[in-house]
C-alpha positions in Angstrom: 0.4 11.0 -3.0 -3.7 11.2 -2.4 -5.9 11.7 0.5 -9.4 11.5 1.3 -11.0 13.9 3.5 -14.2 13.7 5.1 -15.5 17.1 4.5 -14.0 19.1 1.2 -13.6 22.5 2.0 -10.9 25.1 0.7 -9.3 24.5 3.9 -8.6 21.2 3.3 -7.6 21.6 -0.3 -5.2 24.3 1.0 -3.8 21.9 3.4 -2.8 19.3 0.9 -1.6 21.9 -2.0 0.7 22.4 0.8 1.6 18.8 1.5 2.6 18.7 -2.3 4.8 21.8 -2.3 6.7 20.4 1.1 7.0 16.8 -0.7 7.2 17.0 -3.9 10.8 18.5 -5.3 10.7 21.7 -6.9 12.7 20.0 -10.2 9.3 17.8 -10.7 6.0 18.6 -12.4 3.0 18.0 -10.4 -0.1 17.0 -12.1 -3.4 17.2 -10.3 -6.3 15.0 -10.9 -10.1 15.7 -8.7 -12.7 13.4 -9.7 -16.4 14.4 -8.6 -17.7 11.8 -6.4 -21.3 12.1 -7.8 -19.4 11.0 -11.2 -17.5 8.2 -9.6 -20.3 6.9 -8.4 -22.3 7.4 -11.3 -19.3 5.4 -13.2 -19.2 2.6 -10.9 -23.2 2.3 -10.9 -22.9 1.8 -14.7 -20.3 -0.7 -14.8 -22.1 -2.9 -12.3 -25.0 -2.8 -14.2 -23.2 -3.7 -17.2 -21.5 -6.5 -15.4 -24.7 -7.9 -13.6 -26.0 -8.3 -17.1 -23.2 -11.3 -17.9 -21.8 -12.0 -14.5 -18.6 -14.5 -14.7 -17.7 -16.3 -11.5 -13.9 -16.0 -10.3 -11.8 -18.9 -10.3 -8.9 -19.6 -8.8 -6.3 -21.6 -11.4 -3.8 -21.4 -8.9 -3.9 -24.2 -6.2 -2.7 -22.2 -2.7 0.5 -24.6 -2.6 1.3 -22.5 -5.3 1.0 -19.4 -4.0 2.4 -19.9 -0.8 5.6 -21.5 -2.5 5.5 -17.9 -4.4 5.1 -16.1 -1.3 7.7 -17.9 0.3 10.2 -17.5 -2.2 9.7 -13.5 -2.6 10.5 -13.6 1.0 13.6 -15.2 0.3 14.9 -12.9 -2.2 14.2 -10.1 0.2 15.8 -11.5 2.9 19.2 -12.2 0.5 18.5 -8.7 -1.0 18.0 -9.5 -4.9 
């Protein structure tokens, strides 16, 4: 369970503390984790600098035949229920 909220003000914490107690069964431990966004962003600034530095290319190793036969077949196993 997260949300995002455009504005963070008590009264939107409030509202989603009480999303979790509605939701979440009163047997089960709730752990809360609030990240700063000026730290996120901080965080993902660095790590694109670091990247940028030795950027590798993606490559695909799988030809799309492949993955459609992949797709197809999870379908499959849905549809028979395994």
């Amino acid at each position: 369970m997260g949300q995002s909220q455009p504005r963070h003000r008590g009264r939107e914490f409030v509202r989603f503390l009480q999303q979790v107690e509605g939701e979440v069964p009163p047997s089960l431990e709730v752990h809360l984790i609030m990240n700063c966004v000026r730290e996120l962003e901080k965080a993902i600034y660095e790590y694109l600098a670091a990247w940028n530095e030795a950027p590798k290319p993606f490559v695909w190793k799988a030809t799309a035949d492949s993955i459609l036969g992949k797709v197809k077949r999870r379908k499959e196993l849905n549809v028979t229920g395994h």
